[in-house]
PAGU-872878 format. One record per atom (N, C-alpha, C): residue number from 1; residue in three letters; atom name; z, y, x. Coordinates in nm, 4 decimals. Layout:
BEGIN
<pavex NUM 'ALA' 'CA' <Z Y X>>
...
! end
This chain:
BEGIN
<pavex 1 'UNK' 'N' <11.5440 8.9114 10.3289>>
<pavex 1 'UNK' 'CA' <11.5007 8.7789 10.2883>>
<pavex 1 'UNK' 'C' <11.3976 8.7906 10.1773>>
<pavex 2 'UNK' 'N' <11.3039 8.7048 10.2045>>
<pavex 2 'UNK' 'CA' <11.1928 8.7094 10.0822>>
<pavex 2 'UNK' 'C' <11.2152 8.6209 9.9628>>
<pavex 3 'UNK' 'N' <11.3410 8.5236 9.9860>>
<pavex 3 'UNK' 'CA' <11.3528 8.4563 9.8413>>
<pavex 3 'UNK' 'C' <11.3003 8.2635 9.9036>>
<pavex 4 'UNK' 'N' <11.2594 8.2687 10.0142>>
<pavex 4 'UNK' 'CA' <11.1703 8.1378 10.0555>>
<pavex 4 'UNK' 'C' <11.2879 8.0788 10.1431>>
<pavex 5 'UNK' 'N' <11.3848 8.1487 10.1958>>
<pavex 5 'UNK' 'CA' <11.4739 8.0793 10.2801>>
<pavex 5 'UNK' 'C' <11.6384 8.0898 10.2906>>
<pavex 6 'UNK' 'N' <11.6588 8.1259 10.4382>>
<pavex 6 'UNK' 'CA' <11.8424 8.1383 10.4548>>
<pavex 6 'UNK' 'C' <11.7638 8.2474 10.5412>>
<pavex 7 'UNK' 'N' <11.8797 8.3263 10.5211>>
<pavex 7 'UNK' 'CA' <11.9377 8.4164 10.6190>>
<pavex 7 'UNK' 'C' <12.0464 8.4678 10.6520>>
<pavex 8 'UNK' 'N' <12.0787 8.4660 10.8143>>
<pavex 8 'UNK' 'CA' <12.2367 8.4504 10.8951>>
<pavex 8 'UNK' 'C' <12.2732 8.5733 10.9075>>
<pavex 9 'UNK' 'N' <12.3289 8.6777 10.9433>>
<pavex 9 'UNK' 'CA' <12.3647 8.7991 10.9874>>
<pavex 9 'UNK' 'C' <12.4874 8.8238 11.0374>>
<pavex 10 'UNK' 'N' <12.5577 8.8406 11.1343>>
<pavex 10 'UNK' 'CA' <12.6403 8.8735 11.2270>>
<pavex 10 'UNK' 'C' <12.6636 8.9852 11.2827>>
<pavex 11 'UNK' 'N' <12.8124 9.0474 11.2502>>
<pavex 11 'UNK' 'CA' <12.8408 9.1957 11.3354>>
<pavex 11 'UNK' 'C' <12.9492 9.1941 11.4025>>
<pavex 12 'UNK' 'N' <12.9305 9.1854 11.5165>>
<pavex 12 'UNK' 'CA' <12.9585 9.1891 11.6418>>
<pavex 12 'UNK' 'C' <13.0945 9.3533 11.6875>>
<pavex 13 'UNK' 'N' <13.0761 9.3912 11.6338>>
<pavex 13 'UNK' 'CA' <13.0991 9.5407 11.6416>>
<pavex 13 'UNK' 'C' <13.2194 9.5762 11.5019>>
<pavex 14 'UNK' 'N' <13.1864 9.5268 11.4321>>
<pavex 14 'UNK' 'CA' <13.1939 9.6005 11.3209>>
<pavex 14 'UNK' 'C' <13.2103 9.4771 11.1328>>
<pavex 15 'UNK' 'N' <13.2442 9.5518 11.0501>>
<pavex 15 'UNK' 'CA' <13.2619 9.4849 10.9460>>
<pavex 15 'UNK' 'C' <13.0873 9.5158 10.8559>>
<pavex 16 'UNK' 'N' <13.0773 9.4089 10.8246>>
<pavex 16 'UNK' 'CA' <12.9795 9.4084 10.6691>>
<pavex 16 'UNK' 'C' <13.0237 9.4503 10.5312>>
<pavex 17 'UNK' 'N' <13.0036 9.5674 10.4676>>
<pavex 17 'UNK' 'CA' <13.0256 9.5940 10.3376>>
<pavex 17 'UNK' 'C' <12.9350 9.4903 10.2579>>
<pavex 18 'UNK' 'N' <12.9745 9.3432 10.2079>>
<pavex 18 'UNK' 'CA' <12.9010 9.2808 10.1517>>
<pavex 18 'UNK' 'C' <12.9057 9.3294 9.9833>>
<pavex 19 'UNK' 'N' <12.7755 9.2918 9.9342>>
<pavex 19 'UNK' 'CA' <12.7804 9.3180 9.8132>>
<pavex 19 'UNK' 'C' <12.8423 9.1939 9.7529>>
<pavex 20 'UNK' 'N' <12.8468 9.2082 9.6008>>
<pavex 20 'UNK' 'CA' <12.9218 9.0958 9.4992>>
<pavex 20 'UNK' 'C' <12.8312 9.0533 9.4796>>
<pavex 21 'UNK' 'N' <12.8707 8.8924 9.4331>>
<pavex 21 'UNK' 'CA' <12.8221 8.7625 9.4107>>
<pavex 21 'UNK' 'C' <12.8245 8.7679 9.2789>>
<pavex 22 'UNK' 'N' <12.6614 8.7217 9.2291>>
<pavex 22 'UNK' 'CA' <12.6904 8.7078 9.0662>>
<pavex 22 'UNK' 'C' <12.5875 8.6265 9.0265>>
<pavex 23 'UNK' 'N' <12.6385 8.4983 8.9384>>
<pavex 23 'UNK' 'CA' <12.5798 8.4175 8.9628>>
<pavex 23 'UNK' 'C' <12.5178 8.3314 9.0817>>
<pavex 24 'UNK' 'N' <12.5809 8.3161 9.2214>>
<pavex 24 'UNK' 'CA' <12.5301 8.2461 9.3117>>
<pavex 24 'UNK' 'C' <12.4895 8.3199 9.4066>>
<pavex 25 'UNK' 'N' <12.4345 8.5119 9.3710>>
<pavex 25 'UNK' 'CA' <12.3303 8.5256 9.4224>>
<pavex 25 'UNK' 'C' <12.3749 8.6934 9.4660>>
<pavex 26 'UNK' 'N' <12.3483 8.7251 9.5388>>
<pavex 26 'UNK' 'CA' <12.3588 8.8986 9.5840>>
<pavex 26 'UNK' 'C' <12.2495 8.9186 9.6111>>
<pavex 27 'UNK' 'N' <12.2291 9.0289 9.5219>>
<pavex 27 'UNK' 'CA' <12.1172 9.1381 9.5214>>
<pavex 27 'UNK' 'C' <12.1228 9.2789 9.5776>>
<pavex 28 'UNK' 'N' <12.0552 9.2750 9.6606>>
<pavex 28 'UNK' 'CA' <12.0248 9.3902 9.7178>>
<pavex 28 'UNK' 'C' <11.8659 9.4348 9.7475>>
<pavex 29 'UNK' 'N' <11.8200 9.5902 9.7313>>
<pavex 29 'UNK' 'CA' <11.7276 9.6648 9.7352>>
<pavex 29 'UNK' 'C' <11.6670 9.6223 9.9013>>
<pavex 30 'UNK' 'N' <11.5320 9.6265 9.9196>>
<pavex 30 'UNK' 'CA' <11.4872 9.6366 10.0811>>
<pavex 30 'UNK' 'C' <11.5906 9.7824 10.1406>>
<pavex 31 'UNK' 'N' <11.5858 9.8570 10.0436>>
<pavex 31 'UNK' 'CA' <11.6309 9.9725 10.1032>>
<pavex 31 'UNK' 'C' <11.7788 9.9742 10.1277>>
<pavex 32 'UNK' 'N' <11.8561 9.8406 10.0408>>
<pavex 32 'UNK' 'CA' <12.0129 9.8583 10.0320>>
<pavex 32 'UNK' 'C' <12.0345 9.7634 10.2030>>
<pavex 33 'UNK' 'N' <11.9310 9.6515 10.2372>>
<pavex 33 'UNK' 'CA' <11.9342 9.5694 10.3160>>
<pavex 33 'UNK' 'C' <11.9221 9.6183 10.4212>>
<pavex 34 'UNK' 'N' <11.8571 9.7071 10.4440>>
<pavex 34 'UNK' 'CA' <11.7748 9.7991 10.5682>>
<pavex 34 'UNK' 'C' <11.9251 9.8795 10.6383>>
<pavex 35 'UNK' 'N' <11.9746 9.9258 10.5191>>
<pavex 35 'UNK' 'CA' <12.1051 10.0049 10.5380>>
<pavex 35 'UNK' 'C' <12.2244 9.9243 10.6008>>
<pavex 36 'UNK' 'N' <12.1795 9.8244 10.5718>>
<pavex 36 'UNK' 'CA' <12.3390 9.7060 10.5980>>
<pavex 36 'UNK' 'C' <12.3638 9.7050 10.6896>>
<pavex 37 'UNK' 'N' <12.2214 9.6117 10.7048>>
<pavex 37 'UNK' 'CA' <12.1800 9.5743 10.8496>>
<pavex 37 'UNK' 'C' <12.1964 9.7109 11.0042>>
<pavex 38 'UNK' 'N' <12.1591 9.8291 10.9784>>
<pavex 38 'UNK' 'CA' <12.2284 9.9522 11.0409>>
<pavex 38 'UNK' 'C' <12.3214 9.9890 11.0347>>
<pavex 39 'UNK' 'N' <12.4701 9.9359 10.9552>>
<pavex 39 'UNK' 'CA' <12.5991 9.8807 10.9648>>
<pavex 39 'UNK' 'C' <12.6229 10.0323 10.8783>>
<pavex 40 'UNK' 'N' <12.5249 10.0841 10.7952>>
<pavex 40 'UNK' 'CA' <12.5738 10.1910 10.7002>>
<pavex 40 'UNK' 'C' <12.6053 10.1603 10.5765>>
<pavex 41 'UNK' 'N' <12.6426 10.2424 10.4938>>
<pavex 41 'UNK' 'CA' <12.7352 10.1736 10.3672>>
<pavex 41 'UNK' 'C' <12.6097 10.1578 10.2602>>
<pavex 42 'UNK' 'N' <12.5669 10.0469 10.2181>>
<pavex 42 'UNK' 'CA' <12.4584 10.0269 10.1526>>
<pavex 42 'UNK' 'C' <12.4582 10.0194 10.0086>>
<pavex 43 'UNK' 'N' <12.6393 10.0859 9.9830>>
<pavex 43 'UNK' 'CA' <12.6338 10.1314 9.8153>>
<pavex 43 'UNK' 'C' <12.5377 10.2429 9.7785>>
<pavex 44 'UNK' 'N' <12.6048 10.3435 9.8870>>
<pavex 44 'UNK' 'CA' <12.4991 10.4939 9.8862>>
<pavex 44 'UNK' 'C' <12.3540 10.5225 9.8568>>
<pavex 45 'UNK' 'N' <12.3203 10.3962 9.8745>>
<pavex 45 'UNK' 'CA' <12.1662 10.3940 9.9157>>
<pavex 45 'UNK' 'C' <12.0977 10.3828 9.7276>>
<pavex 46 'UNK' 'N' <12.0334 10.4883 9.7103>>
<pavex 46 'UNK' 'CA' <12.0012 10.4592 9.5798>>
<pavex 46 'UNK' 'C' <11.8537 10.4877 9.5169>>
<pavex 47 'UNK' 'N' <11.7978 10.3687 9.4563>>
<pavex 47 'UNK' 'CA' <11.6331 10.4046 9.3950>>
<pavex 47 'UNK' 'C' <11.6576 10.5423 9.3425>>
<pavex 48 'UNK' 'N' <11.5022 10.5816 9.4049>>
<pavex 48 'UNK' 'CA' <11.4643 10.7618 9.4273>>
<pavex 48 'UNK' 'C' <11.4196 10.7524 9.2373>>
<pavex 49 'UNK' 'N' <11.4927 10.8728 9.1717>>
<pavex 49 'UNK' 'CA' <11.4507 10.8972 9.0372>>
<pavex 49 'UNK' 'C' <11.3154 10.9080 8.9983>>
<pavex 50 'UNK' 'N' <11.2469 10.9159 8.8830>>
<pavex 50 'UNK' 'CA' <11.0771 10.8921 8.8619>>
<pavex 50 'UNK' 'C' <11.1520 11.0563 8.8484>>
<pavex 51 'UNK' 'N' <10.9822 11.1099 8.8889>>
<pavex 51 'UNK' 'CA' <11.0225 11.2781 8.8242>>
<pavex 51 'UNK' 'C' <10.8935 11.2955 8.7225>>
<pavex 52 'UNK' 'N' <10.9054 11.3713 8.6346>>
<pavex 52 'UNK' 'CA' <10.8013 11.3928 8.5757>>
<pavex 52 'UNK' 'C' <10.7270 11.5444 8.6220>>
<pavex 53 'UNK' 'N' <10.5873 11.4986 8.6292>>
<pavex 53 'UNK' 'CA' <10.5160 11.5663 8.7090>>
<pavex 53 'UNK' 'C' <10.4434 11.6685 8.5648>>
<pavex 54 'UNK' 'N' <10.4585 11.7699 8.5538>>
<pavex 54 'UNK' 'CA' <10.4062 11.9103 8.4259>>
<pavex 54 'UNK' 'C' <10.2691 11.8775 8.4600>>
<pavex 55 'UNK' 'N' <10.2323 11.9327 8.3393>>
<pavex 55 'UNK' 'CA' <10.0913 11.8913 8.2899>>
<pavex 55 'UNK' 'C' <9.9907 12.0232 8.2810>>
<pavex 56 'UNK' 'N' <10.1131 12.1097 8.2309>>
<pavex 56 'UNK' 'CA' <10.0582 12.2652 8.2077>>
<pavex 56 'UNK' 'C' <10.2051 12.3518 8.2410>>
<pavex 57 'UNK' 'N' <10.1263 12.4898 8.3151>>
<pavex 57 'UNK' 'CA' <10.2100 12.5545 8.3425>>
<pavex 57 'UNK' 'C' <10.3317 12.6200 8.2315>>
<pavex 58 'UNK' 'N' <10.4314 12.6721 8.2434>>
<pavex 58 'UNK' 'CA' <10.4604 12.7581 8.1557>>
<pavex 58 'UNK' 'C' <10.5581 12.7068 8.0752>>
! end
């Protein structure tokens, strides 16, 4: 969802690991949503660390 509407989702198959409600609202990553929606556990799913990239060898 981009924030502009509703969105329905239905599993047919299987249970939804929904996330918690806070304030009104569940937040989830494109990447936590992507996961859901492929009925995988979308706690796991976690922003990739910044790495710091060396400047000079040694």
């Amino acid at each position: 969802m981009d924030g502009t509407g509703l969105c329905l989702f239905a599993n047919r198959l299987g249970v939804f690991r929904w996330p918690k409600i806070e304030d009104g609202v569940m937040r989830l990553s494109a990447a936590q949503l992507s996961a859901l929606l492929e009925g995988l556990d979308w706690r796991l799913v976690r922003e990739p660390r910044e790495t710091v990239t060396p400047t000079q060898a040694g």
